[in-house]
C-alpha positions in Angstrom: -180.9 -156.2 59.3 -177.9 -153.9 58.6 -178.2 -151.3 56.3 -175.1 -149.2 57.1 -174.7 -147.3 53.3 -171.4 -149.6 52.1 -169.5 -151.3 49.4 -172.2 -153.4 47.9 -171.2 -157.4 48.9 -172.0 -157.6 44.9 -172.2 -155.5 42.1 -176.1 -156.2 41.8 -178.4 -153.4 42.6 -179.9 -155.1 46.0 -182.1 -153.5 48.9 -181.2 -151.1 51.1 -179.9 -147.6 51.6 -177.0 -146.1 50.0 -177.0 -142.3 50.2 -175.6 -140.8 53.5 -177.6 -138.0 54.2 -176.3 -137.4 57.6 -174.5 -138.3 60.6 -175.1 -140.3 62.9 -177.6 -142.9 61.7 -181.3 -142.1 61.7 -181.5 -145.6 63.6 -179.5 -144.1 66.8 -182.4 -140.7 66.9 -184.1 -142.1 70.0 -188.1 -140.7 71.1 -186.4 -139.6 74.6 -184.5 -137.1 72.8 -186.9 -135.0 72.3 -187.8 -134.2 75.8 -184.3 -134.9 77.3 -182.2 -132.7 74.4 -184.7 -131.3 71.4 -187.2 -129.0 73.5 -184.4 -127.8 76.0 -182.1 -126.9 73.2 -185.5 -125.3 71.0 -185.4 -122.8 74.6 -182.0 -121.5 74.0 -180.4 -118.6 72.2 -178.6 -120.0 68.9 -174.9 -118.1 68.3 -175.4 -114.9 66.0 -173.2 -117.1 63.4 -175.4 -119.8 62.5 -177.9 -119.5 59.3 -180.7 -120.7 59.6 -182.8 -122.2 57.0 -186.5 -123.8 56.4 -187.7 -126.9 54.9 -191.7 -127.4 54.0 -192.5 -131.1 53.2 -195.2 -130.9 50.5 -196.4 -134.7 50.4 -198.8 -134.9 47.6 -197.9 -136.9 44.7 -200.3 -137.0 41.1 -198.9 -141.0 41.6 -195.9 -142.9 43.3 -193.0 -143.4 41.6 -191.7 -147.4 42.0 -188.1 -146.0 43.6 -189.8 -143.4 45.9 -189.1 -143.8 49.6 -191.1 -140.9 51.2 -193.4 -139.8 53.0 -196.0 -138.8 50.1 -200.0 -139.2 49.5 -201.6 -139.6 46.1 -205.5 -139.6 47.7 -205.8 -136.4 49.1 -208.5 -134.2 48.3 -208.3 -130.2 48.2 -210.3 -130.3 51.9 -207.2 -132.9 52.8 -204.8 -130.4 51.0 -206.3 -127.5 52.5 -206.1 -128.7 56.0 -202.7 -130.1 55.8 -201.1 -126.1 54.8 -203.0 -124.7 57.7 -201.3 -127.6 59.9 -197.8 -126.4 58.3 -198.3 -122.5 58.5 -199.5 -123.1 62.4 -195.9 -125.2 62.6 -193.5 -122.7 62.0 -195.8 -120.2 64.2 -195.2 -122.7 66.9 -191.3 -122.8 66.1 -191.3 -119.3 65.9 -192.7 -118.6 69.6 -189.2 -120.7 70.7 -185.4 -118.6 71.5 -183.7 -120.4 69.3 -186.1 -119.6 66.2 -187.3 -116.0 67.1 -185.4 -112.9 65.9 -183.3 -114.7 63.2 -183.4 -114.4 59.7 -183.7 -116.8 57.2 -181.2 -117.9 55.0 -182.5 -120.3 52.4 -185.9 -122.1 51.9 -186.7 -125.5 50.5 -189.8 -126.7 49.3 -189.5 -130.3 49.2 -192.0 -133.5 48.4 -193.5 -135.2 47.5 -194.5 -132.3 44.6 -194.7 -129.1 46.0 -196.3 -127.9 42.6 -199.4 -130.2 42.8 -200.4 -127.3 44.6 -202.7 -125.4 43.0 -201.9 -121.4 42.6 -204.3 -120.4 45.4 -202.9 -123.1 47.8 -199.3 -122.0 46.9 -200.1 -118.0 47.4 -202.1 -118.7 50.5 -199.5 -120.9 52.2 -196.6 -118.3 51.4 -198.6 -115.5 52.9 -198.9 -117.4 55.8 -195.3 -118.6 56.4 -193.7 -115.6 55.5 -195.9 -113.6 57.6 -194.0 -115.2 60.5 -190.9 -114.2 58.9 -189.3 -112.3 56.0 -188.1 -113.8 53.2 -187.3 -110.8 51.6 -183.3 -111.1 52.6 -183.3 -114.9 52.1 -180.3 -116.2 49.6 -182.1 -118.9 48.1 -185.6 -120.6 47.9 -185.3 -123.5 45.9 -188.9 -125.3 44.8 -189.2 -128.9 43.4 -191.5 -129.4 40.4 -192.9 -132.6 38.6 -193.4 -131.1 34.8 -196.5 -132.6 34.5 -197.9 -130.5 37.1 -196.5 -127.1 35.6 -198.7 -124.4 33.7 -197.4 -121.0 32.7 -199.4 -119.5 35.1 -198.3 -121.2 37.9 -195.0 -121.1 37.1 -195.5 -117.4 36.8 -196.9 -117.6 40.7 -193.6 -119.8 41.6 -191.8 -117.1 40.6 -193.9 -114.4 42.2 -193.0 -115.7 45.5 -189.3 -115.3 45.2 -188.3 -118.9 44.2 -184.6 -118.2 42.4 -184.0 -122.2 41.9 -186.5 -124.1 40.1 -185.9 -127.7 40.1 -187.0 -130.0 37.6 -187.5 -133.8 38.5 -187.0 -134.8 34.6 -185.3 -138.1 36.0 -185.5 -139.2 32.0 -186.8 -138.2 28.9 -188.0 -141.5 27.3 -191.7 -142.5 27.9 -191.4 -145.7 28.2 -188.9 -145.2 31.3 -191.3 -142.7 32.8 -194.1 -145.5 32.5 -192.1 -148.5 33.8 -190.8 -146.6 37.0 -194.1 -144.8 37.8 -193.8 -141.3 36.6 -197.1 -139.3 35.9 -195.3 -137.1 33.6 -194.3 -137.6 30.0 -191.5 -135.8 27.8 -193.6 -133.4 26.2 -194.9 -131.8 29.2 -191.0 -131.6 29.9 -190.1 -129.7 27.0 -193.0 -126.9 27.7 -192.4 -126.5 31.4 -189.1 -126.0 31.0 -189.7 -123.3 27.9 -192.1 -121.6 30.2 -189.5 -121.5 33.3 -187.2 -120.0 30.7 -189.8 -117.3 29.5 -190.1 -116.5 33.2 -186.8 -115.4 34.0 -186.0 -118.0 37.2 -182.4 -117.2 38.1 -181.3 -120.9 38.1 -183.3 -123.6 36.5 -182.3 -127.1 37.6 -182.4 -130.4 36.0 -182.3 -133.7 37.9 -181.8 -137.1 36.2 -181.2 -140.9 37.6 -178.9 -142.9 36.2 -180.4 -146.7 36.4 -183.9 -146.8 36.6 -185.7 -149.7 35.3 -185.5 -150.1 31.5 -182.7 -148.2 31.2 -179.8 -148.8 28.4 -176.8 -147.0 26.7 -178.0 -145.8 24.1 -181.0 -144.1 25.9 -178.5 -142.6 28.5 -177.0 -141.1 25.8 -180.3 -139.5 25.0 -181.1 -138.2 27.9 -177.4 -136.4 28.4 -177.7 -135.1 24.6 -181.9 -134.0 25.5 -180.2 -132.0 28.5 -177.3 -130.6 27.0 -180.2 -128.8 24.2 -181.8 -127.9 27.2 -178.7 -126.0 28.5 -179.5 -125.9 32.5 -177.7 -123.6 34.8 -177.4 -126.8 36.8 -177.9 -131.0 36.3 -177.9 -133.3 39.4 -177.5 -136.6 38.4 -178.4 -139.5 41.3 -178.0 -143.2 41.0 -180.5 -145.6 41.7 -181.1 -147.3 44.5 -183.8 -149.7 46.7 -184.5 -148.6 49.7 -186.5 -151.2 51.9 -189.7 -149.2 51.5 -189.6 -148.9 47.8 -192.3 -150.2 45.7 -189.2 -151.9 43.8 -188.0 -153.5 46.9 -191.2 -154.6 48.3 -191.2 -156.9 45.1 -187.4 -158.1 45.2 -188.1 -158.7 49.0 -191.4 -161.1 48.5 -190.2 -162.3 44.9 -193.6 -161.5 43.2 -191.5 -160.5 40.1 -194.0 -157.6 39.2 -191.2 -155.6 37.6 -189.5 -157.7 34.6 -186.9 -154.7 33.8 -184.0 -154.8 36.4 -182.2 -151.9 37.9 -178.7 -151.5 36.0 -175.6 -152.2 38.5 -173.7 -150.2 40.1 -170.9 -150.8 37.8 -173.4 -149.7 34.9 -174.9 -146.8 37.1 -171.5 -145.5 37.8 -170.3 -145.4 34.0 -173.3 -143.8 32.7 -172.8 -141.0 35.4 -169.2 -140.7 34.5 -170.2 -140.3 30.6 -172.8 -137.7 31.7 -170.1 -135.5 33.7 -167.4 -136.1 30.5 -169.8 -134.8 28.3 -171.1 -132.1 30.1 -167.8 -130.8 30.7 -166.9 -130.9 27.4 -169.9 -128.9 27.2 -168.5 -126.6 29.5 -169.7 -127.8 32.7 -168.2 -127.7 35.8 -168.7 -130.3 38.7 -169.3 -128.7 41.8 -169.7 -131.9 44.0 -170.7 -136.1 43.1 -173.9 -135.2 41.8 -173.8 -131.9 40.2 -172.9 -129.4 37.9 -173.2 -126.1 37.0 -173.0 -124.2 33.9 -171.8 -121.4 35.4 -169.6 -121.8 38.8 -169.5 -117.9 39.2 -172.9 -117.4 39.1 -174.9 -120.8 39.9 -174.6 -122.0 43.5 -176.9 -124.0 45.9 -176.9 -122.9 49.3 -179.2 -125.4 51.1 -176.3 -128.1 50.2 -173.1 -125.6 51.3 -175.3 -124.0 54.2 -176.6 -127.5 55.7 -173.3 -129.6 55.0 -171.5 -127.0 57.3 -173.8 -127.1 60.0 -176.4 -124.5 59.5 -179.7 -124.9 61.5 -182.9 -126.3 59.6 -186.6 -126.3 60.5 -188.5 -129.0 58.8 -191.8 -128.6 58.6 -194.4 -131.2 58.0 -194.4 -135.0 58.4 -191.6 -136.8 58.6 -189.7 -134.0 58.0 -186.1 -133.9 59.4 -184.6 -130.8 60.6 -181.2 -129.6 62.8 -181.8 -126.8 65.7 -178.9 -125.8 68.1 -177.0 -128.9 67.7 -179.7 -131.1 68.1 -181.3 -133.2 64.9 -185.2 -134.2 64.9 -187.7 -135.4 62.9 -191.2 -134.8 62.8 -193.9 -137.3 63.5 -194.4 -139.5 60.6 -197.8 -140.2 60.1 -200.5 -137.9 58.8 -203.0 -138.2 61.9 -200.3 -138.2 64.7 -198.3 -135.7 62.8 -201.7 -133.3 62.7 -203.2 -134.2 65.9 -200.2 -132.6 67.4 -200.3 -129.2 66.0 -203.6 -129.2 66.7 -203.0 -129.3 70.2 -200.4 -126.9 70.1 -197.3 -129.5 69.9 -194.3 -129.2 67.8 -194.8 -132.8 66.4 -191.2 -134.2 67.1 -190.9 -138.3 66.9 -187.1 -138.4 67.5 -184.2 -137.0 68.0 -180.0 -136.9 68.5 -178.3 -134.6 69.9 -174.3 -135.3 68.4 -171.0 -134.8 70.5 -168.6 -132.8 68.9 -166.6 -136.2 67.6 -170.0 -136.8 65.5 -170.8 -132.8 64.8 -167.1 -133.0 63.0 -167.8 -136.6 60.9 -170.8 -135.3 59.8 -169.2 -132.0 58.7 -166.7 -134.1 56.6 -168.3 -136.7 55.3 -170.9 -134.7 53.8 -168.4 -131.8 52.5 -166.0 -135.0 50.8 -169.1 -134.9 48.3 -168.0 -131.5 46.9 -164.9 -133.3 46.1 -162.2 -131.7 48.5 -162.2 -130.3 52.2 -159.8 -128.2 53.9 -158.0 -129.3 56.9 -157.7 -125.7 58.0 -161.4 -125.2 58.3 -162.0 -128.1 60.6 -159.2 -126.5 62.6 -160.3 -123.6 63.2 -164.2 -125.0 63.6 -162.9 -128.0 65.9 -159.7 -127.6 66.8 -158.8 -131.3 65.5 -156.2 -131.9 63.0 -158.0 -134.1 60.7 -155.2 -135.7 58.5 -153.6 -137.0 62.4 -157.2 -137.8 63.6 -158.5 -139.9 60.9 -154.9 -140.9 59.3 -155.6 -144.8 58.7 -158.9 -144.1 56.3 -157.2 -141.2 55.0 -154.5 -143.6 53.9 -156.9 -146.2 52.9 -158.9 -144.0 50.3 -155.5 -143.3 49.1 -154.1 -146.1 48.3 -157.4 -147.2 46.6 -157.1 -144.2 44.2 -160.4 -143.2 45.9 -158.3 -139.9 47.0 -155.6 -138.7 44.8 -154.4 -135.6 47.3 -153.8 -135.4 51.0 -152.0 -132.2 52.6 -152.1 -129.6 54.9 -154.5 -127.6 52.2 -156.5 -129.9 50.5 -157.8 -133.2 50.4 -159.1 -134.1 46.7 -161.5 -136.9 46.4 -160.2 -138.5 42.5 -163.2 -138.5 39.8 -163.5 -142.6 40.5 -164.1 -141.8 44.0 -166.8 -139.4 43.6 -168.6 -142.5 41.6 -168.9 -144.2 45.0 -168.3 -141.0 47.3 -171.6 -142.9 49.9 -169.7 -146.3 50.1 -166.6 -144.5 51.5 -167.8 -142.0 54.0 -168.5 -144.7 56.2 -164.8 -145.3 57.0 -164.8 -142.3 59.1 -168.1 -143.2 61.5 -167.2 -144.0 64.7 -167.2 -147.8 65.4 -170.4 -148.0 67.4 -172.3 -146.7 64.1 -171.1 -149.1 61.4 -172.8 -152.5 60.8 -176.4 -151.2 61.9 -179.8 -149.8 60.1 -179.3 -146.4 58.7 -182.8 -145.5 58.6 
């Protein structure tokens, strides 16, 4: 079935993926990759230039969320836990033994999920002992940590921070009940309000707020809530997604076999895309500024997020733990992507790759500017200098296209400027610049 991210044939929220998260499509990463391209390329020096940065999949979930698509656990016990971190910490020892890992420093960490802070305090400490034992985090620019509020204490937000975490994000996704219930959250809005007041009492450098526009049971005046609840709040950032089914959504599974087990629908995208629009106009007014389609920042001068500008301009990545995805000297992977294959293979001393890609420079370049078009404007000069490839010539006709739309509002030798209505849709447009072999299949 295709699954290409596109124009939706209708304006109804239907199944499949949306988001481009990278180029080329996960579908093309091939198992004889890894051998062929991944280890070989893991075995070479990496140019001084390249930051390097480090991912830890923490797949444990209190429950499932209905619109969740990864790779996450809710029955694992602490032994399960326990055993999984030692798994992780022995992953990056394994990376670190390779050229193209050893002797660099890190740039930015991301702990990821699943909920990295269903953790409990001990497991955090003794994980980060581990891991940056390997190697110092001491100069690192950012570590960003994910957080479900329902799993937050004082205390162990006082250990987040203890580690060095200077981006503490929040995955509100709404503040009405009701919503949380109906879309599978395990927290409630109360326990929103007090994490977030101990995160402030803490003194994390940037405190994050993510909403989704569009989950089920949503409605206008609710919206409105939630963008007023955020603005009391006063973020240093808000990242604001839109909804959508992947095939392996709890949400899909249903729309797929028709068992009607949800009777709220998802809003469509025509709804999804106003309510976002009304979140950036009032948080502007507010004071805001957008930094790229999803998210803004209270304070540009200050608030940045460097796993976004570091990865969308080709920085190296290690992802650890299963079905994590990572980039190493031009070569994308993923890890294994079950818990018992993904294990057995550390355990015999294996860096646990499924799959993997390794891009031509053509694809290196689209995947440099599709992803940078979502901070709302790219210079020509910088894929000059990186490429050596005018890109206004090279990709002239869906340059013109996007134009003439009103998708783009500015092309020249300085800037191209992605208009406000194009940001809405910013995924359903990138794929005009994939090369022809790569549109029309599965994305995932």
């Amino acid at each position: 079935m295709a699954d290409t991210p596109a124009a939706p044939p209708t304006d109804r929220t239907d199944v499949g993926s949306y988001f481009v998260a990278t180029y080329p499509p996960f579908s093309v990463w091939t198992e004889e990759a890894v051998a062929r391209d991944a280890l070989p390329a893991l075995d070479r020096a990496v140019a001084a230039d390249v930051p390097l940065g480090l991912y830890l999949h923490i797949p444990f979930c209190r429950k499932r969320c209905h619109f969740c698509y990864f790779r996450v656990y809710t029955d694992k016990n602490a032994q399960d836990v326990g055993r999984y971190l030692d798994v992780l910490a022995r992953e990056w020892e394994l990376y670190d033994e390779r050229p193209a890992i050893a002797d660099r420093r890190l740039s930015f960490i991301y702990f990821g999920g699943g909920t990295p802070s269903f953790l409990s305090t001990d497991q955090l400490r003794g994980l980060v002992a581990r891991v940056s034992a390997v190697k110092s985090w001491a100069q690192a620019e950012e570590i960003t940590f994910e957080c479900e509020p329902g799993t937050l204490s004082e205390k162990k937000l006082a250990v987040i921070r203890e580690i060095g975490v200077t981006r503490l994000s929040l995955g509100v996704e709404n503040f009405d009940d009701r919503i949380l219930e109906l879309n599978g959250r395990a927290h409630r809005s109360p326990e929103i309000d007090r994490a977030y007041g101990f995160a402030r009492s803490l003194g994390f450098p940037q405190i994050n707020i993510d909403l989704i526009a569009g989950m089920l049971g949503e409605t206008d005046d609710n919206w409105r809530r939630c963008v007023e609840r955020t603005l009391a709040l006063q973020p240093d950032s808000v990242t604001i997604y839109q909804m959508e089914l992947p095939f392996n959504t709890t949400i899909s599974k249903d729309l797929l076999r028709g068992t009607q087990l949800f009777s709220e629908p998802v809003a469509s995208w025509t709804t999804k895309r106003r309510w976002v629009a009304e979140a950036f106009a009032a948080l502007e007014a507010a004071g805001y500024t957008a930094r790229s389609a999803y998210t803004l920042v209270r304070d540009p001068a200050r608030t940045r997020f460097v796993y976004t500008d570091r990865l969308w301009e080709g920085a190296d990545m290690v992802g650890l733990g299963v079905a994590s995805f990572g980039h190493v000297n031009g070569v994308h992977v993923q890890n294994l992507d079950s818990w018992e294959t993904y294990t057995a293979a550390i355990e015999r001393g294996d860096l646990p790759l499924r799959r993997a890609y390794q891009p031509t420079a053509e694809e290196r370049l689209i995947r440099e500017l599709v992803l940078q078009l979502k901070r709302g404007a790219i210079r020509p000069a910088y894929f000059a200098g990186k490429y050596g490839v005018d890109i206004l010539e090279h990709f002239a006709a869906p340059f013109a296209s996007l134009q003439a739309s009103g998708d783009v509002d500015l092309v020249s030798s300085d800037q191209v400027r992605v208009s406000r209505t194009g940001l809405l849709h910013i995924d359903t447009l990138l794929p005009r610049f994939f090369r022809p072999e790569h549109l029309g299949i599965r994305y995932t």
